[in-house]
C-alpha positions as CSV (number, residue, x, y, z in Angstrom):
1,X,0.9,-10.3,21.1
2,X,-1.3,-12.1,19.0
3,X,1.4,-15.2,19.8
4,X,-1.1,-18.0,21.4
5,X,-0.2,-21.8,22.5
6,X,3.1,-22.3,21.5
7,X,3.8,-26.4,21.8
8,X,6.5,-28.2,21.0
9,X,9.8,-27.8,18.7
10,X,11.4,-30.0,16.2
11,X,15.0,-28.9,15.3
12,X,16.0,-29.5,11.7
13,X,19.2,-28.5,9.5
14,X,19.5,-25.0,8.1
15,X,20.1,-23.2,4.5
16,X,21.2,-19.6,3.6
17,X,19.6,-17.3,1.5
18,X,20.6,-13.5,0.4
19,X,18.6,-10.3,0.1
20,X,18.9,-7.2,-1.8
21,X,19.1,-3.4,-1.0
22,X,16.8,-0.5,-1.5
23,X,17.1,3.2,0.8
24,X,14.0,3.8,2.8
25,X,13.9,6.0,6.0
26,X,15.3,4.7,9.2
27,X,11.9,4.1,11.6
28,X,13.7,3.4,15.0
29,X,11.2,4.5,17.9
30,X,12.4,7.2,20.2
31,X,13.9,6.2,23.2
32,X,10.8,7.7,25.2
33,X,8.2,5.9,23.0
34,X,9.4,1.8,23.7
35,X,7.7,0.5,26.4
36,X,5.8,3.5,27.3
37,X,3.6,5.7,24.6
38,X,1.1,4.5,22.1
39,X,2.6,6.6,19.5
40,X,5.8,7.2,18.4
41,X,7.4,10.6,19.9
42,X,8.4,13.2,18.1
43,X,6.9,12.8,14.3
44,X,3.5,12.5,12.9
45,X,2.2,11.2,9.3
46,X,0.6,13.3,6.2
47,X,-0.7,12.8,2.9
48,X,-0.5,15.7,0.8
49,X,-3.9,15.5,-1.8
50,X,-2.6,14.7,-5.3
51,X,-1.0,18.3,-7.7
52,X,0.5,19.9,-3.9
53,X,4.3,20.4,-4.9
54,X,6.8,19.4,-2.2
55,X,7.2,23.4,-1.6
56,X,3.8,24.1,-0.9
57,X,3.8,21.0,1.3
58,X,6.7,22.1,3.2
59,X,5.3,25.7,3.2
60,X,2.3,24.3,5.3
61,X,4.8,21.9,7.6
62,X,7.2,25.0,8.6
63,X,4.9,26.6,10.5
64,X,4.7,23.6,12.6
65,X,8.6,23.4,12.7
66,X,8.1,20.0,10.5
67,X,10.7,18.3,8.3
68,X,9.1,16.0,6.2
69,X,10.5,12.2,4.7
70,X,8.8,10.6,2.1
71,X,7.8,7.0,2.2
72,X,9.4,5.3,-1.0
73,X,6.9,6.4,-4.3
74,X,4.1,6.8,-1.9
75,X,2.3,10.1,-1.6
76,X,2.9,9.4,2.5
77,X,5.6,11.6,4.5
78,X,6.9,11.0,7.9
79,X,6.7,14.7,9.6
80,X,9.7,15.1,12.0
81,X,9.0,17.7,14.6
82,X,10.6,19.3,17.0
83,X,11.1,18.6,21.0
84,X,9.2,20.6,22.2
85,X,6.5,20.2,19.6
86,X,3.0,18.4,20.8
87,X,2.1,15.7,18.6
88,X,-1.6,16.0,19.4
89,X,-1.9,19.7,18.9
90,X,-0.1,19.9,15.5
91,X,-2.4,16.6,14.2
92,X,-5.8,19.0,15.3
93,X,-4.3,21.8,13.2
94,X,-3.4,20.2,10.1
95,X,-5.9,17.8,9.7
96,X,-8.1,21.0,9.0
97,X,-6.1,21.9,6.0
98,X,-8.1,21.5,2.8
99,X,-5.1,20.6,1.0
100,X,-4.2,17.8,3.4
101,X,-5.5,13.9,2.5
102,X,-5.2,13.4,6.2
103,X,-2.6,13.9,8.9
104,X,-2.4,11.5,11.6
105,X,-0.4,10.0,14.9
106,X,2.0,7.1,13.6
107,X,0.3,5.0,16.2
108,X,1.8,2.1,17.5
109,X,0.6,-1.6,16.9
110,X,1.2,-5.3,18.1
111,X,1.4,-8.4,16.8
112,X,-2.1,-10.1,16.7
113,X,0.2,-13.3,17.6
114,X,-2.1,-34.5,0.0
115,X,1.7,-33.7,-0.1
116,X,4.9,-35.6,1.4
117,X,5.7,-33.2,4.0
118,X,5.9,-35.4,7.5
119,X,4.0,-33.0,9.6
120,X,1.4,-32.5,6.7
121,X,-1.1,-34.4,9.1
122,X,-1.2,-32.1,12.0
123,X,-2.2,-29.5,9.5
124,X,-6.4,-29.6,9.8
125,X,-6.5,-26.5,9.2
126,X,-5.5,-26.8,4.9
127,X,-8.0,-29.9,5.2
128,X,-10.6,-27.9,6.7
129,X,-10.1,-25.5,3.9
130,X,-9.8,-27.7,0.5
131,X,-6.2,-27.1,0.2
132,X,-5.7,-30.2,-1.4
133,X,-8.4,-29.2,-4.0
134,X,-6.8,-26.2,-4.6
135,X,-3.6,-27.6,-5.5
136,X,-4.9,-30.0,-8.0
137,X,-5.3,-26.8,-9.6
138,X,-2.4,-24.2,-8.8
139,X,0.3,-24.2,-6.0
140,X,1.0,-20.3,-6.0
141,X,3.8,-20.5,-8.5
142,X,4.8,-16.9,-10.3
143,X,3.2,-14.9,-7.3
144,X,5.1,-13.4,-4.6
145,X,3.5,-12.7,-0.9
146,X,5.3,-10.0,1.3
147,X,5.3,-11.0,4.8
148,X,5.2,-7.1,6.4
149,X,6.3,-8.4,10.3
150,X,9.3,-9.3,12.3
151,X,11.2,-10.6,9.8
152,X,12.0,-14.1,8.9
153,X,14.1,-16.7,9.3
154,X,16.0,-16.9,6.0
155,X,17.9,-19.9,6.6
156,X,14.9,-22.0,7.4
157,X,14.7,-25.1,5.1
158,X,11.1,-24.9,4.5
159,X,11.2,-21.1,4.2
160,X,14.4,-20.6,2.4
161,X,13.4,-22.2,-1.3
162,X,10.6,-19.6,-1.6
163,X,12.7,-16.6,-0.6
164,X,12.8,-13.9,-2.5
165,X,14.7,-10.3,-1.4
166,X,13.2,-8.2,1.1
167,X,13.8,-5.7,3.1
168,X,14.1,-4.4,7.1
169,X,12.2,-0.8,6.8
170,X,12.7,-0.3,10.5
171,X,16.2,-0.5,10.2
172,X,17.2,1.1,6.9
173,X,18.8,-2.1,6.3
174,X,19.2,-5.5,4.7
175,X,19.3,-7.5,8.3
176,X,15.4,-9.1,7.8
177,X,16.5,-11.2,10.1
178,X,13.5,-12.5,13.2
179,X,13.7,-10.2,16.4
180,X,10.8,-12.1,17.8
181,X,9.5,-15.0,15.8
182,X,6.4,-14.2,15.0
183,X,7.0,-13.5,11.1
184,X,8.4,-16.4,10.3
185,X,5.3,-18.3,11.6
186,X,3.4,-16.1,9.5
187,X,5.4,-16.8,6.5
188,X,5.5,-20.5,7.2
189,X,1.3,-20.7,7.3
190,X,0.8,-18.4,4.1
191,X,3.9,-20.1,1.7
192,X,6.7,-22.8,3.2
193,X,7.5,-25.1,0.6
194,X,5.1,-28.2,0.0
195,X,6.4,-31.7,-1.3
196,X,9.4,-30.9,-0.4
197,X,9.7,-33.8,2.5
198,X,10.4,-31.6,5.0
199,X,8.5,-29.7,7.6
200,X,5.0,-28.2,7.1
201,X,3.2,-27.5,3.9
202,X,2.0,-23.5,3.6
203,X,-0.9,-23.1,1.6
204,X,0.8,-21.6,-1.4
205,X,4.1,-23.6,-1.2
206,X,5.1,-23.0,-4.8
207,X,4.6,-18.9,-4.4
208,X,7.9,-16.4,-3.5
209,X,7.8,-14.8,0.2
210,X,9.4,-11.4,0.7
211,X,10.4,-10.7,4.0
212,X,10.0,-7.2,5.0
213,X,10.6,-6.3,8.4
214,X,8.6,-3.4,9.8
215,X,9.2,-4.1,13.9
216,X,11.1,-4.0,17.0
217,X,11.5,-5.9,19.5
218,X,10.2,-4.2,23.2
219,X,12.6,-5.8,25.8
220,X,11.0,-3.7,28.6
221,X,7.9,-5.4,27.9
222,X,8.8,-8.3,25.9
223,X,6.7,-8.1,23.2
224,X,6.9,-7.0,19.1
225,X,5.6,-4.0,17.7
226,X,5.3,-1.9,14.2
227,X,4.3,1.7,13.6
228,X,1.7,3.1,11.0
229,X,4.8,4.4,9.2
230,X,6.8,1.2,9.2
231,X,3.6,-0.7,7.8
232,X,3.4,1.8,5.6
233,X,6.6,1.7,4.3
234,X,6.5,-2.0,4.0
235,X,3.4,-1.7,1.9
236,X,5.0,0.7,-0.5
237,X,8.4,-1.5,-0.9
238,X,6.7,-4.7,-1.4
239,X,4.2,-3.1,-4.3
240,X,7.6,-1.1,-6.1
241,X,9.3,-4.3,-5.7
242,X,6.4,-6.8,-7.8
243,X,4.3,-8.4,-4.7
244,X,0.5,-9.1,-5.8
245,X,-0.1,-10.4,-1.9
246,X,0.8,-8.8,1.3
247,X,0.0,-10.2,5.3
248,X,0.3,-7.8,8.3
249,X,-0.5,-10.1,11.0
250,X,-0.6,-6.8,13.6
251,X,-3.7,-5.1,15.0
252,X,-5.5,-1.6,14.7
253,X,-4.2,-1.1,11.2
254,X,-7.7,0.0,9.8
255,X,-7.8,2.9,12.0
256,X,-4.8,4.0,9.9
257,X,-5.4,6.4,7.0
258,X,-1.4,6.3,6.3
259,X,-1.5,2.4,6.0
260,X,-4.7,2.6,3.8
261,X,-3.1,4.6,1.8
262,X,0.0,2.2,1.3
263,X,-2.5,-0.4,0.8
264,X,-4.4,1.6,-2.0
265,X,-1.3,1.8,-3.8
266,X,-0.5,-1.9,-3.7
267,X,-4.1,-2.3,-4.8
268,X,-3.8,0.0,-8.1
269,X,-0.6,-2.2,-8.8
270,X,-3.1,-5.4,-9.1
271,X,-2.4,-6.5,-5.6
272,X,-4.4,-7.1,-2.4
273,X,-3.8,-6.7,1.7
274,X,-4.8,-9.1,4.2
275,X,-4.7,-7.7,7.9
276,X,-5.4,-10.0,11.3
277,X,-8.6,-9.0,13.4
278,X,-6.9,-8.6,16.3
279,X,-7.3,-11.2,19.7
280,X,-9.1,-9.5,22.0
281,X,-12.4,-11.7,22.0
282,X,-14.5,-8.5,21.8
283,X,-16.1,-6.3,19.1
284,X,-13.7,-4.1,18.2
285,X,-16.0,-1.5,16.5
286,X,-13.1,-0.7,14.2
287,X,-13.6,1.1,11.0
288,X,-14.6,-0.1,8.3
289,X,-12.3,-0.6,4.8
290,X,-12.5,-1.1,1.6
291,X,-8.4,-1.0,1.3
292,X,-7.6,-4.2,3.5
293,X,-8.9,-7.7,3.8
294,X,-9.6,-8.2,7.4
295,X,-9.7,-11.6,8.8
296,X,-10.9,-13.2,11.9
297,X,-10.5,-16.9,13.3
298,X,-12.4,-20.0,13.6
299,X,-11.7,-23.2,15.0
300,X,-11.7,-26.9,14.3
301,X,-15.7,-26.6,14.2
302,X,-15.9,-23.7,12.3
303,X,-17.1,-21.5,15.0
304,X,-15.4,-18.4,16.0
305,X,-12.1,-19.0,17.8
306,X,-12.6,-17.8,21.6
307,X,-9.7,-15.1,21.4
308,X,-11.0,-13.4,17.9
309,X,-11.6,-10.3,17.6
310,X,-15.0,-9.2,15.6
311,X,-17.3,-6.5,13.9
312,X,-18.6,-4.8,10.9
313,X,-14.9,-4.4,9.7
314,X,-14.1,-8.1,9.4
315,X,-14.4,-9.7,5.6
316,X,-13.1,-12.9,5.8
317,X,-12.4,-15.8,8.7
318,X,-10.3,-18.6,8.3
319,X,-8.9,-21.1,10.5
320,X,-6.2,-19.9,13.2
321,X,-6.2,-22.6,16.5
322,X,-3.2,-24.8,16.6
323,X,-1.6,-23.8,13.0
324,X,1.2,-26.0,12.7
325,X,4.0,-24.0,11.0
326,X,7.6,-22.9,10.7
327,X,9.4,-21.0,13.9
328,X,13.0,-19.6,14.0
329,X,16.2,-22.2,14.3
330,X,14.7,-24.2,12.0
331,X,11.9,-25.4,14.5
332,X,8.2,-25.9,13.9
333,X,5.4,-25.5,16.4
334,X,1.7,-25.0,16.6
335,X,0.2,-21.7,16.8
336,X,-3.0,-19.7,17.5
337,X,-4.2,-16.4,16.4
338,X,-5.9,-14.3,14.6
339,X,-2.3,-13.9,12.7
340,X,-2.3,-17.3,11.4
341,X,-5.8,-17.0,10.3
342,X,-4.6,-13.9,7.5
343,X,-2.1,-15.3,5.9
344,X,-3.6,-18.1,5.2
345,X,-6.3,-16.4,3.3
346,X,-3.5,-14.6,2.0
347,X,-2.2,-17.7,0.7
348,X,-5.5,-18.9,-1.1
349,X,-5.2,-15.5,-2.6
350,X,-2.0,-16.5,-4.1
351,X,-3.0,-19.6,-5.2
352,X,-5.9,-18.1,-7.0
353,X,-3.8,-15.9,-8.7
354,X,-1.3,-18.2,-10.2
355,X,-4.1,-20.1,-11.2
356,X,-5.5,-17.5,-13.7
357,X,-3.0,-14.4,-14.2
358,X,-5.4,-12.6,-15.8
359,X,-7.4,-11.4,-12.9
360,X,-6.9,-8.3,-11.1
361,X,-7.0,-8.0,-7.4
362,X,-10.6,-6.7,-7.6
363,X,-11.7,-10.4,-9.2
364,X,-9.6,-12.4,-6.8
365,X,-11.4,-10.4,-3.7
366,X,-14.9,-11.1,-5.0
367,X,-14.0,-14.7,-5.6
368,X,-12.9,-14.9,-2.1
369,X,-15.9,-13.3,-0.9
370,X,-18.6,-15.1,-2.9
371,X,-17.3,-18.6,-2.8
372,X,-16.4,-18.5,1.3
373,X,-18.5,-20.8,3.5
374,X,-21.7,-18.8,5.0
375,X,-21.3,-19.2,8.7
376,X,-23.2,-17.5,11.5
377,X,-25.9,-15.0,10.1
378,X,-26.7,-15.1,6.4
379,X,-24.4,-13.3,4.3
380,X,-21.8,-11.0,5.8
381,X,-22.0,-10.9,9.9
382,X,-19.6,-9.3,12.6
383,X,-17.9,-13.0,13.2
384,X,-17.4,-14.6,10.0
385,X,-17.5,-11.2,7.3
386,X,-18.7,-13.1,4.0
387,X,-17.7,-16.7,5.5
388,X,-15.0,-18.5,6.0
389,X,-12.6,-19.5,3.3
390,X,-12.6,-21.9,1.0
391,X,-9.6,-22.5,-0.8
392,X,-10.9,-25.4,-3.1
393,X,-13.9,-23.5,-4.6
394,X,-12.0,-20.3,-4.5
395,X,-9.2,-21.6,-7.1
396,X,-11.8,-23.7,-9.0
397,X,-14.0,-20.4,-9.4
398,X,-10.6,-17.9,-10.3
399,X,-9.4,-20.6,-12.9
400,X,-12.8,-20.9,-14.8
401,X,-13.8,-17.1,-14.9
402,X,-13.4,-15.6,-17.8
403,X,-12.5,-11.9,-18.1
404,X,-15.7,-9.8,-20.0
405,X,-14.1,-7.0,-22.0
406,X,-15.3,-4.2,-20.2
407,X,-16.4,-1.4,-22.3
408,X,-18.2,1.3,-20.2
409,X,-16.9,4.7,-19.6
410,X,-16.9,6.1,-15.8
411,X,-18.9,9.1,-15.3
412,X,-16.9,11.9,-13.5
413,X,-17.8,15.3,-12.0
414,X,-16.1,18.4,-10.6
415,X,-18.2,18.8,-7.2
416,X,-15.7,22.6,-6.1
417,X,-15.2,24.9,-7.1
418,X,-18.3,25.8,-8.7
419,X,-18.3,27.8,-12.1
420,X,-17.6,31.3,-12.7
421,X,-16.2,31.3,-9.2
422,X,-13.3,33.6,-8.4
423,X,-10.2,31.7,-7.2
424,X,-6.9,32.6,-6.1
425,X,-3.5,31.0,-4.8
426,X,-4.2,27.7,-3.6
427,X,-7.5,25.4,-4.8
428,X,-9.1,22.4,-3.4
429,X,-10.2,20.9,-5.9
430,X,-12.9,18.3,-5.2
431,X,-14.6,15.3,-8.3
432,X,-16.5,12.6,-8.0
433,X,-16.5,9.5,-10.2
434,X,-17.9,6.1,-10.8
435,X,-17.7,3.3,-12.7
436,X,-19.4,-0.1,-13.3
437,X,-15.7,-2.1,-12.6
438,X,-13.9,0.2,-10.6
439,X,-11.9,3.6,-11.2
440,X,-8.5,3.6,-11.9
441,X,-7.6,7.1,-11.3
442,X,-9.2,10.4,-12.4
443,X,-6.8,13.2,-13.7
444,X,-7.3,17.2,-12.7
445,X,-6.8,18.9,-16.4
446,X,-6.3,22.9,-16.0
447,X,-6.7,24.4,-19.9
448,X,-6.0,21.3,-21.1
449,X,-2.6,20.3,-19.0
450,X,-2.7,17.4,-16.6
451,X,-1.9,18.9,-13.4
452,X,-2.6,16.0,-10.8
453,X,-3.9,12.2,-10.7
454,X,-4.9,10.8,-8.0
455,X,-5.8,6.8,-7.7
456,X,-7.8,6.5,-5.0
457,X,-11.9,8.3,-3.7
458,X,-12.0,10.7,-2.2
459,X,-10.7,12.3,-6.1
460,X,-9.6,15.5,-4.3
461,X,-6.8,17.8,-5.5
462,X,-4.3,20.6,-4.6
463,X,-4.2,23.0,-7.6
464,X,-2.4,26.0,-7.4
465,X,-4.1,28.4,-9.4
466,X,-1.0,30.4,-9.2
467,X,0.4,28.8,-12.3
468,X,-1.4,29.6,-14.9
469,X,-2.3,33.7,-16.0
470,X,-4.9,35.8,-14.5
471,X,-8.4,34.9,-16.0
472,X,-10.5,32.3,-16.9
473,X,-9.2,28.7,-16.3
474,X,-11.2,25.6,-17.6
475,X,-10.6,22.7,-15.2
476,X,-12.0,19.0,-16.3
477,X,-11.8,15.6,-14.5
478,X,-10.8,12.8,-16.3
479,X,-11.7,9.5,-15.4
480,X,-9.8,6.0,-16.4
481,X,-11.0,2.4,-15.4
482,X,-8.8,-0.6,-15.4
483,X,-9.9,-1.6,-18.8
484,X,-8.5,2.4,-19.8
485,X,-12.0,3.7,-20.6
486,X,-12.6,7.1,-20.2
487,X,-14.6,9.2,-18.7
488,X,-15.2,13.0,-18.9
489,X,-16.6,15.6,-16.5
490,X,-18.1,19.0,-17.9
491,X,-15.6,21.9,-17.6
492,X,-15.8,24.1,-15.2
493,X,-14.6,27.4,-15.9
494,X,-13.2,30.0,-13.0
495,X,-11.8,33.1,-13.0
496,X,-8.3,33.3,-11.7
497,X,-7.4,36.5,-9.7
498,X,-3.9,36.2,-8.2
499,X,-1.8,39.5,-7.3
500,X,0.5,40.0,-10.3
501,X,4.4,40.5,-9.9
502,X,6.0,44.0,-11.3
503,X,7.2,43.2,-14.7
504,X,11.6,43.1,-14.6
505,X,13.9,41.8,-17.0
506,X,14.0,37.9,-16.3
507,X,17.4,36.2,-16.6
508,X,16.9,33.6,-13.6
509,X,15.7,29.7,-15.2
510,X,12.7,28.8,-13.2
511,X,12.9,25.8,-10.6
512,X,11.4,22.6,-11.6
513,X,10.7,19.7,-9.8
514,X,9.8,16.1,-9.5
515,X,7.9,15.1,-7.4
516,X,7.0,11.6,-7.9
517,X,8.6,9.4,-8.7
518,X,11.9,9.2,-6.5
519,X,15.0,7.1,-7.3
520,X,14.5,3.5,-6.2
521,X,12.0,0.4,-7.5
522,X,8.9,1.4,-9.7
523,X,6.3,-1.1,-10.8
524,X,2.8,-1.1,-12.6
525,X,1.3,2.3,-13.7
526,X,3.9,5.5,-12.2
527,X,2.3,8.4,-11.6
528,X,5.3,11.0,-12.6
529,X,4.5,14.5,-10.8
530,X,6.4,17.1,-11.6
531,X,6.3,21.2,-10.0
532,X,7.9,24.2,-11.3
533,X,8.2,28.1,-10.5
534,X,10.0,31.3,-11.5
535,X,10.8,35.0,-10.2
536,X,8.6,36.0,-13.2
537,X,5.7,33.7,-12.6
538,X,4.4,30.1,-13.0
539,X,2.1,31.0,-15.6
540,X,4.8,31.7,-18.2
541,X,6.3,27.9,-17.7
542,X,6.7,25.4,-20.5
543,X,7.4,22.1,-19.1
544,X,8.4,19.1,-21.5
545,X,8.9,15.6,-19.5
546,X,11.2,12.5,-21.4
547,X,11.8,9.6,-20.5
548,X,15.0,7.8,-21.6
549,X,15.0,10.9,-24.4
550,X,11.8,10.2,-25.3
551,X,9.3,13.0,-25.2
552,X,6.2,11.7,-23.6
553,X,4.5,14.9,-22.4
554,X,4.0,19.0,-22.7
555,X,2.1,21.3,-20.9
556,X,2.0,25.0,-19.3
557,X,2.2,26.2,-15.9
558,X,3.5,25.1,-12.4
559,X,2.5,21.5,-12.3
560,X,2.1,18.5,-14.8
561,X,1.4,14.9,-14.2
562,X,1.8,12.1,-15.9
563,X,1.1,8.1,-15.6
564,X,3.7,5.8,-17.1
565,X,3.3,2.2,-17.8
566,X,6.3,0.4,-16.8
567,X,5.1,-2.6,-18.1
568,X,6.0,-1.7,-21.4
569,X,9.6,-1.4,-21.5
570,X,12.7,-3.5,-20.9
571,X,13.5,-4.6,-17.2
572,X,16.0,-1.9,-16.1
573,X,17.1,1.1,-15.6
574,X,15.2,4.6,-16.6
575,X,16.0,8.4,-16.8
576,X,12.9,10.6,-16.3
577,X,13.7,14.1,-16.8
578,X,11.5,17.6,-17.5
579,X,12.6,20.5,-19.0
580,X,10.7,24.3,-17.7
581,X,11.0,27.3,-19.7
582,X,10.1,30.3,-18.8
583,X,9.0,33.0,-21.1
584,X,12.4,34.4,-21.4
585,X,13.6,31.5,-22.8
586,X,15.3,30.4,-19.9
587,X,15.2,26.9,-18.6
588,X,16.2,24.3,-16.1
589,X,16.1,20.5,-16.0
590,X,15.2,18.0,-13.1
591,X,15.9,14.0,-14.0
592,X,15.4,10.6,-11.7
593,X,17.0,7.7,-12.2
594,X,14.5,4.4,-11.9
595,X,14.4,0.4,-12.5
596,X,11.8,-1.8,-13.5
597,X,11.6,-5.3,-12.8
């Protein structure tokens, strides 16, 4: 556990707060996994690439006996197999499959363990820091920070003004109450209320924490832990449920393409991720990501803390010996960790954002970067990443930029199949792009209907060339940056050469689909996927997508995508529904109920 030094307690009077509902999948480990296996028994994790329709996904899983649970509006599924299935040896066959992002264990993880407050004094590290700088400027107000952990004490006093609703993922449940302590420290050093005379001061003690629990509680070995999937999960709740910030104080999450993932989405939402180190002392020679902020700790004399983990991967350090901050029963104690150390970069994050709504996560993580403190080796190093954080010059630099209207169009390129190439059932589909901000997303376009989007590199697709009629087929990438620039690839034309169905009098409506979204929370940009098929073909399908009766989209064959901005309608609740017709005239509808904060 990344839990170090506990001192001393001071016991204060308590407040209640409530929380709201949302279905997610029950996470609760296998009995034969607590205590015992580094990976949960019994299911695995996949990404299908973006245009793969939930029945060619669960063509590919049945082979493997696999039952598959999707994680919220993610593109992740939880596999379940069966008991006499081998984890390992179904993980080395589908992570092989072309049409596969990735397919991994779901591994488990531990925990990495001037305002009128009274114990405002023991708090070197906001000092240490500028935090009293920063707040001059902006205190976190209008941003909310997910605290992805144990779950929290809601009836905390310095905790409970800030609350917002959460959720326990493990659990498919409201209960976020703290099974070991350890997020509620966490949420204390990234956001307890500030000038509130009570307590400790949290660096952005005027932002909203949302509790998400995402771990149990070990008895046979006494200790917390979380699963790939469950940090997952989290990650997808708290960016369908408006958080721009989210902490996971627990350890080996960069070696997680399923958490990535999760974090990628946040990330196209505006957000960012901060993730602990880890407190093993050592290099860690973990991977490096562009989807997390990693963070390691220093001490009182800004050199790295003894018990800090290190390496190429890190980005950030901040201070995370003897963090004075909120623990269950209304208590306060000092704490040591690497898991201090990320939320409370986490928390100048916040602050930054509330002090110039304007700027995306992107901005915010190159203002963090570029005004840190350069410790150790110049520029970034395996101790310190850029340096360590400086809250003060961080929130003076995010409330003076000024966003430059960004005007260049990404460049974008279909890398496979090549053209004239004969294809046939199935495609991977693979583009590159580029851009001088950032891509958004690039869309796959099959003669002209959007068939896929995907939002994050690799830009690989699924496409199955099944829906559209024997021939030749143009394919084109299309390529958006934040600003909505776009960018065109050449098209590249192949010849389609599926076996053709004996023509019979067609009276059965086709099947349609969606995909993406699923009922529940949406937020940002929604990527709406829909699949269809019929007895008589794919390639004679019309489908028409509305939302609330609204035509927004047509297009021909077996898949069609389309991104929705959320943003620009009233805070409630949505129908999405498609209509496929099949050459015959006959047709089907599919429709989703969703709400918008």
């Amino acid at each position: 556990m990344q839990l170090i030094y506990p001192q001393q307690k001071l016991i204060v009077s308590l407040v209640a707060a409530t929380l709201a509902t949302l279905a997610f999948p029950a996470f609760a480990a296998p009995p034969s996994a607590a205590g015992q296996s580094e990976y949960a028994r019994g299911r695995i994790l996949v990404e299908a690439r973006p245009g793969l329709s939930n029945d060619d996904l669960d063509t590919i899983l049945k082979v493997h006996g696999g039952k598959r649970r999707k994680l919220g509006q993610s593109n992740v599924h939880i596999v379940d197999l069966p008991g006499n299935a081998s984890e390992t040896a179904v993980i080395e066959r589908l992570r092989h499959n072309p049409h596969l992002k990735f397919a991994e264990l779901d591994k488990r993880v531990a925990v990495t363990m001037s305002t009128n407050d009274p114990y405002a004094g023991s708090a070197w590290h906001l000092s240490k820091i500028g935090a009293d700088t920063a707040w001059d400027v902006s205190q976190g107000a209008g941003v909310t920070v997910a605290i992805l952990d144990s779950g929290v004490d809601t009836t905390h006093p310095d905790l409970a003004p800030n609350l917002v609703a959460g959720f326990n993922v493990y659990d498919n449940n409201t209960d976020v109450a703290d099974v070991c302590g350890h997020g509620t420290a966490v949420a204390g050093t990234a956001a307890a209320a500030t000038n509130n005379g009570v307590g400790v001061a949290g660096m952005a003690g005027s932002a909203k924490i949302m509790p998400i629990r995402i771990a149990f509680f070990d008895a046979s070995v006494g200790k917390c832990y979380a699963y790939y999937s469950t940090a997952a999960s989290g990650l997808t709740y708290a960016a369908d449920h408006g958080a721009r910030v989210a902490n996971i104080s627990y350890g080996s999450l960069t070696e997680s393409a399923a958490v990535a993932s999760a974090a990628d989405y946040l990330k196209s939402k505006g957000g960012l991720v901060f993730v602990s180190a880890g407190n093993t002392g050592t290099d860690q020679a973990a991977s490096v990501t562009n989807s997390m902020i990693v963070v390691s700790a220093t001490d009182g004399s800004d050199a790295k803390a003894g018990f800090s983990s290190f390496g190429a991967f890190v980005h950030l350090s901040a201070p995370g010996t003897g963090i004075w901050t909120t623990s269950r029963g209304g208590a306060y104690q000092a704490w040591s960790g690497t898991s201090f150390s990320s939320p409370l970069a986490a928390g100048v994050a916040a602050v930054m954002m509330a002090a110039n709504p304007s700027l995306d996560g992107a901005k915010i993580e190159q203002l963090l970067y570029s005004t840190s403190v350069d410790l150790g080796a110049a520029g970034r190093d395996p101790l310190f990443g850029f340096g360590r954080v400086d809250a003060g010059a961080a929130v003076r630099a995010a409330a003076a930029m000024v966003v430059v209207a960004d005007t260049q169009a990404p460049s974008v390129a279909i890398n496979a199949p090549l053209g004239s190439s004969s294809v046939s059932g199935l495609v991977a589909v693979q583009a590159n792009a580029l851009d001088n901000v950032g891509v958004a997303r690039v869309d796959l376009t099959v003669n002209g209907t959007t068939v896929a989007s995907n939002a994050s590199a690799p830009y690989d697709f699924s496409w199955n060339s099944a829906g559209v009629a024997n021939g030749m087929a143009n394919l084109v990438a299309v390529a958006y940056d934040a600003a909505g620039n776009k960018g065109q690839s050449a098209t590249v034309a192949v010849n389609v050469a599926n076996a053709v169905a004996p023509v019979v009098a067609d009276t059965v409506a086709p099947a349609v689909t969606i995909n993406n979204p699923v009922g529940g929370a949406v937020s940002g940009t929604v990527s709406i996927n829909v699949s269809a098929s019929d007895n008589s073909g794919a390639a004679g399908i019309t489908q028409t997508l509305y939302i609330d009766g609204k035509q927004v989209a047509k297009g021909s064959g077996g898949a069609m995508s389309y991104n929705w901005n959320s943003r620009k309608v009233n805070a409630g609740t949505h129908s999405i529904y498609t209509v496929a017709t099949d050459r015959a005239g006959n047709s089907r509808t599919a429709s989703v109920s969703v709400t918008t904060r």
